[in-house]
C-alpha positions in Angstrom: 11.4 24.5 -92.9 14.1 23.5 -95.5 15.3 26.8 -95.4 15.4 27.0 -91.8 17.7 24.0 -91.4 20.1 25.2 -94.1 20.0 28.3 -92.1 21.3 26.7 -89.3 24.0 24.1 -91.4 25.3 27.2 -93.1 27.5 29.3 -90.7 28.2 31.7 -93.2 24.9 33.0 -94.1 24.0 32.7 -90.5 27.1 34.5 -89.1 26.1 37.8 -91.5 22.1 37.7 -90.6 22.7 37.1 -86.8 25.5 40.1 -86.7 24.1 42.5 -89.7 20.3 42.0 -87.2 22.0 42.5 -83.6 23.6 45.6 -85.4 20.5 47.0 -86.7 18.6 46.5 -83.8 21.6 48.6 -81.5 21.3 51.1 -84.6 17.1 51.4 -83.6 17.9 51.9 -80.1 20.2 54.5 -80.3 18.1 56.6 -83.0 16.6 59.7 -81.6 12.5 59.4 -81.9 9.3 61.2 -82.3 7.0 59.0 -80.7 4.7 59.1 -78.1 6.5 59.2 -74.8 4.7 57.3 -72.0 5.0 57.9 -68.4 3.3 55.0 -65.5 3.1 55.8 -62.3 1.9 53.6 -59.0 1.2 56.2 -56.8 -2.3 55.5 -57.2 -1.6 51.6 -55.3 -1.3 51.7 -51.6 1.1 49.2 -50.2 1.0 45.9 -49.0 1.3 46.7 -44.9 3.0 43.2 -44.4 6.1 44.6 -46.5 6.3 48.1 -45.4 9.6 48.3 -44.1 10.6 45.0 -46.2 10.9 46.2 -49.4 12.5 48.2 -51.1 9.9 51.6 -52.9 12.0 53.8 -55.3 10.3 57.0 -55.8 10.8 57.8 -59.8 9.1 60.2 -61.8 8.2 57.7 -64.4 8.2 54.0 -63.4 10.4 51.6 -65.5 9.6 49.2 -67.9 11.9 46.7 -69.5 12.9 49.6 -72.3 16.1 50.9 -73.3 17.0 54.3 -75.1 13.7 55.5 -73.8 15.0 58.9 -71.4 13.3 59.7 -68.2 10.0 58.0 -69.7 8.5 54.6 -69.1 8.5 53.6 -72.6 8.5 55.1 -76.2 5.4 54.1 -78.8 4.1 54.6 -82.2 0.8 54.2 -81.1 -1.7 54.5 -78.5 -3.6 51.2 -78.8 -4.5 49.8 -74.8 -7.3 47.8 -75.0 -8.6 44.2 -73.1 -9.7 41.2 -75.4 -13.3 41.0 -74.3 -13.4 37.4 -74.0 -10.4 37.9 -71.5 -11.1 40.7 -69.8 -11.7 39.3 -66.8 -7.7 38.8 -66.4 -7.5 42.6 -65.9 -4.2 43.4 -66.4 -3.0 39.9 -67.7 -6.0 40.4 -70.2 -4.7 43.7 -72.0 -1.8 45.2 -74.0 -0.8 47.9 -71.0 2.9 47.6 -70.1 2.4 46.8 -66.7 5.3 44.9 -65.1 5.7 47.6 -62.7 3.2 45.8 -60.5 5.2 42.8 -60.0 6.7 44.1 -57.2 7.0 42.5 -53.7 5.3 46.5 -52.0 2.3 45.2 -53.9 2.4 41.5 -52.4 -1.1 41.1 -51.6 -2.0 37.2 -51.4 -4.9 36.7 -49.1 -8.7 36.0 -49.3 -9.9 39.8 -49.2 -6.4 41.3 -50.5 -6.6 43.4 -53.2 -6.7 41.5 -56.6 -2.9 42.5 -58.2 -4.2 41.5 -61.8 -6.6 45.0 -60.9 -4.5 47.4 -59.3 -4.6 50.8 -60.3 -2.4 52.8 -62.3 -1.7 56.5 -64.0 -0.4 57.0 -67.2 0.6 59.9 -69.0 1.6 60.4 -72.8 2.7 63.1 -74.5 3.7 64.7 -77.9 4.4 67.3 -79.7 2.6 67.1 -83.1 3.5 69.0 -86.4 1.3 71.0 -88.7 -0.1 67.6 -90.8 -2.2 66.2 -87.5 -5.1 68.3 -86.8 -7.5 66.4 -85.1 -7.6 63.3 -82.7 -10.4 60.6 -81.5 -9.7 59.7 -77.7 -11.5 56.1 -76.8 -11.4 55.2 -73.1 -12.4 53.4 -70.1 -10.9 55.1 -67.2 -10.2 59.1 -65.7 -9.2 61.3 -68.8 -7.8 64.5 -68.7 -6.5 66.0 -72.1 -4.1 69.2 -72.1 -3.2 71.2 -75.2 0.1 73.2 -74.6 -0.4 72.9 -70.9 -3.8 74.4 -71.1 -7.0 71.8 -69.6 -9.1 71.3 -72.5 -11.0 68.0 -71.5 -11.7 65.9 -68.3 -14.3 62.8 -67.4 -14.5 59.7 -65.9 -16.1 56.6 -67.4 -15.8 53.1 -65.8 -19.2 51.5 -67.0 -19.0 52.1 -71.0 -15.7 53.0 -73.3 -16.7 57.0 -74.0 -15.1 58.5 -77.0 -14.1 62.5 -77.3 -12.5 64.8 -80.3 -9.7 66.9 -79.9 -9.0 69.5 -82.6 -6.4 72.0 -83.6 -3.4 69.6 -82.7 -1.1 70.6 -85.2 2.0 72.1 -83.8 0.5 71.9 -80.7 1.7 69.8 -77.9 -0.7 67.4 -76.5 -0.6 65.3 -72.9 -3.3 62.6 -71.9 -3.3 61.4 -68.3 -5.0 58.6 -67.9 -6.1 56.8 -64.8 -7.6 53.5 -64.0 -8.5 53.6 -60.2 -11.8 51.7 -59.0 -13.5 53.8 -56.6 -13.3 52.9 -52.7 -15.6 50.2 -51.8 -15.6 49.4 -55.4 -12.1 47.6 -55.8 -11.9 44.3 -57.1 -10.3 41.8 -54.1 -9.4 38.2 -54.2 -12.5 35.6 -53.6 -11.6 32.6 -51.3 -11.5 30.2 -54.4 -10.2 32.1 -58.2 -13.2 32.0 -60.4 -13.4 32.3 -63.9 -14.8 35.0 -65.6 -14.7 37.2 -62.4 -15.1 40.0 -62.0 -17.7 41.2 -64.9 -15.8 44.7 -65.0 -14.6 46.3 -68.1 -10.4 46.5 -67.7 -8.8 50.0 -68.6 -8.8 51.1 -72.3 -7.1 53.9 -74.0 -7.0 54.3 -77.7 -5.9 57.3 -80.3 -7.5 57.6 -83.6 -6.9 59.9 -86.1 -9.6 62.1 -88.6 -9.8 58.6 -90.4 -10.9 56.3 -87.4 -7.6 54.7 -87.9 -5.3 54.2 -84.9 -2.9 57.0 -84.9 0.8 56.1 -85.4 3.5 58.4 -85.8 5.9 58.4 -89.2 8.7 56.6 -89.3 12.1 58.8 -89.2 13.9 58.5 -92.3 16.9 56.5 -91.0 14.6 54.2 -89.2 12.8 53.2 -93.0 16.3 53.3 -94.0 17.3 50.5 -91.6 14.5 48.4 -92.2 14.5 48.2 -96.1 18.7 46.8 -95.3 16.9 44.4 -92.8 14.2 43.2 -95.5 17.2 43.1 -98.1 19.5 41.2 -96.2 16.7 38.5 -95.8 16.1 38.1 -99.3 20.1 37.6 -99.6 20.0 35.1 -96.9 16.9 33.2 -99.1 18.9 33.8 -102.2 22.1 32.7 -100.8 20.7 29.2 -99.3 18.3 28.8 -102.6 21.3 29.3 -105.0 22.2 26.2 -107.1 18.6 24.5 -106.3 15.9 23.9 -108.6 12.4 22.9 -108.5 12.9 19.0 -108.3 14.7 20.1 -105.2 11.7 21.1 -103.3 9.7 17.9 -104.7 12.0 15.6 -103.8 12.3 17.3 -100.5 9.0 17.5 -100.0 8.0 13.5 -101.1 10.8 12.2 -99.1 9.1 14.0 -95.9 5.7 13.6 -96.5 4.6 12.2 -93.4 7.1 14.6 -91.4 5.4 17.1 -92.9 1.6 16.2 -92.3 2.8 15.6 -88.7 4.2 19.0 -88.5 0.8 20.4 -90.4 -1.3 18.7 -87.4 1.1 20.4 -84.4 0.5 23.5 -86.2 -2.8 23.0 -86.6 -3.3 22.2 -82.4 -0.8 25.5 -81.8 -3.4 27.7 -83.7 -6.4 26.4 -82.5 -5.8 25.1 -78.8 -9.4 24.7 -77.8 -10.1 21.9 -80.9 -7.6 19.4 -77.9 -10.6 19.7 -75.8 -12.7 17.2 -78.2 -9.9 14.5 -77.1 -11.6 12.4 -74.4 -10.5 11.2 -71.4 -10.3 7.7 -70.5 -10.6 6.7 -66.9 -7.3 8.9 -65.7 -5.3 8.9 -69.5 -5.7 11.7 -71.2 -6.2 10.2 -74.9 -4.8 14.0 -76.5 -1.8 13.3 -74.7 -1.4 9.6 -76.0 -1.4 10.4 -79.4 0.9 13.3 -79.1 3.2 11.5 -77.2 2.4 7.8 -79.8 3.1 10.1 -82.7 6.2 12.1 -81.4 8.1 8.9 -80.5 7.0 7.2 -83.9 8.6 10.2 -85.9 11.7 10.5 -83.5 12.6 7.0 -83.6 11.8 6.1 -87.3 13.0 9.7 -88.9 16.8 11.2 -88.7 15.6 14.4 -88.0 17.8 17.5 -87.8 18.4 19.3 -83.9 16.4 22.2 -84.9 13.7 19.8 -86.1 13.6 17.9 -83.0 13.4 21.4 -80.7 10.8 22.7 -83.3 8.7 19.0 -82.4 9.8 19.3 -78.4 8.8 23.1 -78.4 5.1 22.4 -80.3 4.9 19.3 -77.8 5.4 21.0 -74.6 3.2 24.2 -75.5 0.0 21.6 -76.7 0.2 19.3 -73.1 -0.2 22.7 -71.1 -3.9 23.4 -69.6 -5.7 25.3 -72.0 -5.3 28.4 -70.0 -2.4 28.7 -69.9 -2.0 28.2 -74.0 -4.7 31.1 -74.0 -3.6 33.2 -71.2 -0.3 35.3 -70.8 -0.4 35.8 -67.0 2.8 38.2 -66.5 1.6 40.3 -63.2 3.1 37.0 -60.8 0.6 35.7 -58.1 1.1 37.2 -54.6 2.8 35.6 -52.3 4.8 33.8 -54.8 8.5 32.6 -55.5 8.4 34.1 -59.1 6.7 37.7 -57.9 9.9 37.7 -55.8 12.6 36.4 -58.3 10.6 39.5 -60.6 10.6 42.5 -57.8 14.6 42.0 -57.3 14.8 42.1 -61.4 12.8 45.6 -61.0 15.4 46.8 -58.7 18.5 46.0 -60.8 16.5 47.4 -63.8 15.7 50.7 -61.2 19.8 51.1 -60.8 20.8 48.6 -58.1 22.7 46.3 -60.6 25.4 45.0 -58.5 23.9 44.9 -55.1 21.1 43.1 -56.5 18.0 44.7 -54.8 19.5 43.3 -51.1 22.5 43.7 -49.0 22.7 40.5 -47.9 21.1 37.9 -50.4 18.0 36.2 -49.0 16.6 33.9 -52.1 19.0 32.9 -55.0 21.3 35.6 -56.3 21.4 34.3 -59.9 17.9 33.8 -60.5 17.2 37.9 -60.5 19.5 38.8 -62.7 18.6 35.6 -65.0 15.1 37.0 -65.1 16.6 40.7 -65.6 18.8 39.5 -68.4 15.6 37.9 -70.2 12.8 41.0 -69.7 15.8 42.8 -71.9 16.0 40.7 -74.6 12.8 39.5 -74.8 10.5 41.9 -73.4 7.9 42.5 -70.4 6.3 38.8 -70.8 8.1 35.8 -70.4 5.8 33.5 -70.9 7.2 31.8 -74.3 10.8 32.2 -73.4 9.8 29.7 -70.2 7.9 27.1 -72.7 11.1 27.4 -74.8 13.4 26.8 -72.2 11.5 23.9 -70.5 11.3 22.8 -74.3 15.1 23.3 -74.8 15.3 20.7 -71.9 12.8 18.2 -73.2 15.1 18.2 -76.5 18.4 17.6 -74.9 17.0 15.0 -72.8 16.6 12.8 -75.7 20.3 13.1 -77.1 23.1 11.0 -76.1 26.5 12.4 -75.4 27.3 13.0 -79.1 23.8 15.1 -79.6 22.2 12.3 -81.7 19.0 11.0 -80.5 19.3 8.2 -78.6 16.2 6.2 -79.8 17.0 2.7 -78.1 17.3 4.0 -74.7 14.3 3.9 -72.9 15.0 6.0 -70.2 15.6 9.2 -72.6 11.6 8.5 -73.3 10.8 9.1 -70.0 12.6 11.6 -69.4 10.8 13.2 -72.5 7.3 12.5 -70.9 8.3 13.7 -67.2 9.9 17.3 -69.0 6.7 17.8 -71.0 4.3 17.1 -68.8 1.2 19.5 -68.0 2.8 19.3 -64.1 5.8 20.5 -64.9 4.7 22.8 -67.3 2.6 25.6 -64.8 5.8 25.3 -62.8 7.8 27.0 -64.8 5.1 29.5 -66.6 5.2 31.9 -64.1 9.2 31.7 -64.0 10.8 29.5 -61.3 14.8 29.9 -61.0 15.0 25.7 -61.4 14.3 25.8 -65.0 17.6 28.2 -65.8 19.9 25.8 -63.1 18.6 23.2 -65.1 19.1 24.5 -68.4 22.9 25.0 -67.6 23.0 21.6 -65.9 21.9 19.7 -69.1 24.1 21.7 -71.3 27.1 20.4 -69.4 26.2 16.6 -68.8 25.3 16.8 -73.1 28.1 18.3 -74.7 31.3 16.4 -74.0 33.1 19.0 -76.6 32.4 21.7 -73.7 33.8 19.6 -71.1 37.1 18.9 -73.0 37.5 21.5 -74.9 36.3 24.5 -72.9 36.6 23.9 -69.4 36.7 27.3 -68.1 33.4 27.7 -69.6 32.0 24.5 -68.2 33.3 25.7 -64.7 31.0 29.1 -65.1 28.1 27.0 -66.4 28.1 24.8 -63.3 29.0 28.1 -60.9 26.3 29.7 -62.3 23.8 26.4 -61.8 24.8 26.4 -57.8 24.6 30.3 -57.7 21.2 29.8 -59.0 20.3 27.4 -57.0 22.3 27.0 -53.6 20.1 23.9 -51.9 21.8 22.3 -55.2 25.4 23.3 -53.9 26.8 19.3 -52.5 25.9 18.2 -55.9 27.4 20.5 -58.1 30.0 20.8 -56.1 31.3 16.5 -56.8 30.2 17.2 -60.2 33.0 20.0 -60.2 35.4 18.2 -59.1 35.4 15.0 -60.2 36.3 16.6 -63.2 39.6 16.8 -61.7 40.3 19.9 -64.2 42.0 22.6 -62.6 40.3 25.3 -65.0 37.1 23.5 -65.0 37.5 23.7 -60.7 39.0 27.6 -60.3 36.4 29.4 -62.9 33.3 27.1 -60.7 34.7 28.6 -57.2 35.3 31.6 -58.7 31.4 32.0 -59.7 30.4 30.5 -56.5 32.1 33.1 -53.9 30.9 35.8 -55.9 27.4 36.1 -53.5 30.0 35.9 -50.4 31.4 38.8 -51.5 28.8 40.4 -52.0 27.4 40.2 -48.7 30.5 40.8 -47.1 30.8 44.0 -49.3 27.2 44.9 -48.8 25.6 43.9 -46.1 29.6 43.3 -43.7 27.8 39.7 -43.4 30.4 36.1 -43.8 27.5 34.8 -45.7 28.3 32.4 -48.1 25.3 32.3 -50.7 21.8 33.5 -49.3 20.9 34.2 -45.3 17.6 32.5 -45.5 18.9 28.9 -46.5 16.7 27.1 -44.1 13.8 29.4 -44.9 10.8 26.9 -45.4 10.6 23.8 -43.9 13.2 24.2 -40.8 13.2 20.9 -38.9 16.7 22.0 -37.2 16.0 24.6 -35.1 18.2 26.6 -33.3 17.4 25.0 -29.9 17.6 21.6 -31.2 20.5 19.3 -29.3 22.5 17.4 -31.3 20.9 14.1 -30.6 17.6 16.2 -31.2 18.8 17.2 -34.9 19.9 13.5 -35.8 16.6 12.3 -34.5 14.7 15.1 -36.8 16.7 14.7 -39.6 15.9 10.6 -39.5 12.1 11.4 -39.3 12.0 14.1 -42.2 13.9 12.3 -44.5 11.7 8.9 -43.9 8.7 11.4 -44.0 10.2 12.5 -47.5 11.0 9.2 -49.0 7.8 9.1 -50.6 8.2 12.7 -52.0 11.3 11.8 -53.5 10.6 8.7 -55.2 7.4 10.2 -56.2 5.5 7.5 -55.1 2.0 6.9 -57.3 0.2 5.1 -54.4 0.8 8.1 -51.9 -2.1 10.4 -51.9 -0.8 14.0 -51.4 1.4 13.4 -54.3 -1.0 12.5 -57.1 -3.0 15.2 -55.9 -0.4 17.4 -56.3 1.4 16.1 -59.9 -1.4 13.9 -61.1 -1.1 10.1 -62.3 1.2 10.1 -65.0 4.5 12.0 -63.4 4.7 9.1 -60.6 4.1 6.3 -62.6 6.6 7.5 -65.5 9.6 7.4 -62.6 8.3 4.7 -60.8 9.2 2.9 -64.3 12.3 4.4 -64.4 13.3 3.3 -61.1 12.2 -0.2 -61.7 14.0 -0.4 -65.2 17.3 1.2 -63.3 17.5 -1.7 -60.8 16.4 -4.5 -63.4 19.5 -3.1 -65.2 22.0 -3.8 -62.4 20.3 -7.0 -61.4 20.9 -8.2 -65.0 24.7 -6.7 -65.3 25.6 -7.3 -61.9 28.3 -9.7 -62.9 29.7 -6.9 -65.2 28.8 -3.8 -63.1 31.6 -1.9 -61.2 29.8 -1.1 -58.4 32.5 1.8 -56.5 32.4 3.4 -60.0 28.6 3.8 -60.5 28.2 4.9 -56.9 30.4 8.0 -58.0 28.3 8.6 -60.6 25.1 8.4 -59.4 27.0 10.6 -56.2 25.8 14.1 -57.4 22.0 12.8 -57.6 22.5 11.6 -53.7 23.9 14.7 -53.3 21.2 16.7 -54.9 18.8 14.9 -52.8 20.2 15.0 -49.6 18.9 18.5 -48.6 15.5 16.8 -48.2 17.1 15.7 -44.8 15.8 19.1 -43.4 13.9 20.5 -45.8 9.9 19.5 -46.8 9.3 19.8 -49.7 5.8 19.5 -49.5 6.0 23.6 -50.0 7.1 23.7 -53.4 6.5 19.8 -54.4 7.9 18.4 -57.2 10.4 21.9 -57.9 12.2 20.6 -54.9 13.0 17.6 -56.9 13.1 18.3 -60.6 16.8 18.8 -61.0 17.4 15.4 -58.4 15.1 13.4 -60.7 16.5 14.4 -64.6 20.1 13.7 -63.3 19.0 10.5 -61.7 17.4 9.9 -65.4 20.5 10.9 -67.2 22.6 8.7 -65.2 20.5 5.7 -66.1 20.3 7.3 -69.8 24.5 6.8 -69.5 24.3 3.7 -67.3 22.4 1.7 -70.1 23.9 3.0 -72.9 27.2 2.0 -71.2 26.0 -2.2 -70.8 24.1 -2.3 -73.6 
């Protein structure tokens, strides 16, 4: 941990590892390689009907995974190792190591009781490679249809769904070898979505296909010369960073170090020890409606915040352990990548597969229907970070937790109560399943908390901070009156012309794609219309009145109102109905020193934010609808005390 944090202080050592590593890793890509080279295809997956003529099917020879460097295949590997954790294999695809992403696509959007289940859809994959004179034979294990060719000549085919079967193939040296592999249920036989998702359902065994060699090892391919080559600079180049942070310190170092933080230190021991063993939280009882596990992590976090200077990295290491431990256990086990149908985040993922498939400017639509950021946010992400998202999302939703609890100047600001609940609401288990399956609020607000934190990128940068909050609206246009005042009250000329700039980029996009004057996405009233188009204008006023009365108790998240502890639970609605009692006891005590014109601007862009609930209901996607609207309205009381204290 020392180490780490020196890391980080020491810009030096952490310029040459961060550079010398992003240099290595473009080195790997490029390298030409002798691996196996796999090949999915969905052929085998008749579409959804409801989106025939809806979306978009691109017929490619191979279908693509989030790989780069890898030809006209799917993907490159060293090994052939696709198997399903028994004790999750249930899951289906979410439950093994296949690289299926290519079923998160919107032509596959079944949703309904009786639909196919998208977790089981089937699938065809074919490897292939051409082996040298030291490989002679080769152990197939699968659970599937097999068919094995030798130098294009059929040399083995079966089928075995009930029981993993197991085969030899000899004489592959210098021969080239191709495995199609198919997972395909037979009709009647296909696994379809209950009325109500049960665990452990269905008892099926999930695809398997594994390649041993004569030693009943898994078979991997050598590694290339250069590629060893690259790796032993990568491994020395650690042991110089270690060296180069380690130099001039001695053993009383570490002791020191290590008495001064000793109860830092068994705290960090015990996250640890929760991360590893997630199912030990279940012995924590519940009392009445508190969850005691999530009293002490919360009694213990605060405690070692407020009475410890910890380093930034230290606090996101705490914030990042914190928000992965209060998630349902599920969910800590689970990495559920194939998106639910029907679903915000299968969409947000099926216009990714389209920019990946070639579409990168237009986006996967002519005119933009859902947020035009969000896709290419998602895009960006599978790139670096691979087919499953799932910890990038705890890491961002952690990322905001962290910065939620630091003032202006990135110090923690322990005396401000408001920064604890802001804590709580960012970490809770609500939250939380929002944003595992990869909603576009959690990258708006991100960008959003990056700006109202650093008061060096407002000053210093402006252009930037106009891009950042351009890219928060683009993101997420039902945010745009918001942003907008929080643009320019800046009164920055850079800051202003670098956010409009980002924000007319969808409006010419539709105007160059689709020949529409559309200003950010077609469907902005999708969900939740109270307008309507044959509405008279006393009509609209009338309906707007009644929704956002209707709404009121949505938006203050009102703990006595049924549907919405249902919905978020206890603890969400009481931790801001605090809040909003604490904010008004505030200006009730400082209302002889408040300047009441001023604060209304500030608190502005959280009116603002709220004030699409007007039309919208936001019963449909309750509390996303009003994350962003409540963490600003918590900043702003974060500032407002800080500023009369």
């Amino acid at each position: 941990m020392a180490l780490v944090i020196k890391l980080r202080n020491n810009k030096k050592v952490f310029t040459i590892l961060f550079f010398t590593t992003l240099l290595l890793k473009i080195i790997l890509l490029l390298l030409p390689s002798d691996m196996w080279k796999l090949c999915y295809q969905d052929d085998l997956i008749e579409r959804f009907p409801g989106e025939i003529g809806q979306s978009i099917d691109n017929q490619l020879e191979c279908e693509k995974v989030y790989h780069l460097n890898v030809q006209s295949s799917s993907s490159l590997a060293r090994e052939i190792n696709f198997y399903s954790n028994p004790d999750s294999e249930w899951l289906g695809a979410n439950g093994s190591n296949f690289n299926l992403s290519f079923l998160n696509n919107k032509k596959f959007n079944f949703k309904s009781y009786g639909d196919f289940d998208r977790r089981w859809l089937p699938f065809s994959l074919t490897v292939s490679k051409d082996f040298d004179s030291k490989t002679e034979s080769l152990r197939i294990v699968y659970v599937g249809d097999l068919t094995v060719y030798k130098n294009n000549e059929k040399v083995y085919e079966g089928k075995s769904y009930l029981k993993s079967n197991e085969i030899q193939i000899n004489e592959v040296n210098n021969k080239t070898l191709e495995i199609v592999y198919k997972f395909e249920k037979s009709k009647g036989e296909e696994i379809r979505l209950l009325a109500t998702n049960s665990r452990d359902y269905p008892p099926d065994l999930y695809g398997k296909l594994q390649v041993f060699d004569s030693n009943s090892k898994i078979y991997k391919t050598e590694k290339t010369i250069v590629t060893s080559f690259v790796e032993a600079i990568f491994i020395l180049l650690i042991f110089y960073c270690l060296f180069s942070l380690s130099n001039g310190k001695n053993k009383n170092d570490l002791i020191n170090f290590l008495i001064g933080k000793k109860v830092l230190i068994i705290f960090y021991f015990i996250l640890i020890f929760f991360v590893l063993s997630p199912s030990s939280i279940e012995s924590f009882p519940v009392l009445l409606i508190f969850d005691s596990f999530s009293i002490f992590i919360y009694l213990s976090t605060f405690l070692i915040f407020y009475f410890y200077d910890l380093k930034p990295f230290e606090m996101f290491l705490v914030s990042l352990a914190v928000t992965f431990l209060l998630m349902d256990l599920d969910y800590k086990l689970y990495n559920e990548y194939i998106r639910p149908g029907g679903s915000d985040s299968l969409t947000y993922e099926y216009f990714s597969r389209l920019i990946h498939e070639g579409s990168f400017f237009q986006g996967g639509e002519d005119v933009y229907t859902y947020s035009p950021a969000a896709r290419y946010f998602i895009y960006f992400s599978h790139i670096i970070f691979g087919e499953k998202l799932k910890y990038l999302f705890i890491a961002l939703n952690a990322l905001v937790a962290y910065l939620a609890v630091l003032d202006n100047k990135f110090k923690f600001d322990r005396k401000n109560i408001f920064i604890y609940l802001a804590f709580i609401y960012l970490t809770s288990n609500a939250i939380n399943r929002i944003f595992i399956f990869g909603m576009s609020e959690i990258f708006s607000l991100v960008l959003l908390m990056i700006y109202f934190k650093s008061e060096r990128l407002k000053s210093t940068f402006p252009i930037f901070s106009g891009l950042i909050l351009g890219l928060a609206l683009i993101n997420r246009p039902i945010l745009a009156l918001g942003i907008l005042v929080i643009a320019l009250v800046t009164k920055n000329r850079r800051t202003i012309l670098s956010f409009l700039f980002v924000t007319t980029l969808p409006f010419f996009h539709n105007l160059f794609y689709g020949s529409k004057f559309t200003i950010f996405t077609e469907d902005w009233n999708y969900q939740g219309d109270v307008l309507g188009e044959n509405f008279t204008y006393l009509e609209q006023i009338t309906q707007i009145i009644e929704t956002a009365t209707k709404n009121f108790h949505y938006i203050v998240m009102n703990p006595f109102y049924y549907d919405i502890y249902m919905r978020v639970g206890r603890l969400l609605p009481f931790i801001f109905l605090t809040a909003i009692v604490i904010f008004f006891y505030i200006l009730f005590q400082k209302r002889t020193y408040l300047n009441f014109s001023k604060e209304f601007i500030n608190l502005l862009p959280t009116i603002l934010l709220v004030a699409p609930l007007a039309i919208y209901d936001p019963t449909f996607f309750y509390p996303r609808f009003l994350l962003i609207p409540h963490i600003t309205f918590l900043l702003y009381c974060q500032n407002l005390k800080n500023e009369y204290s």
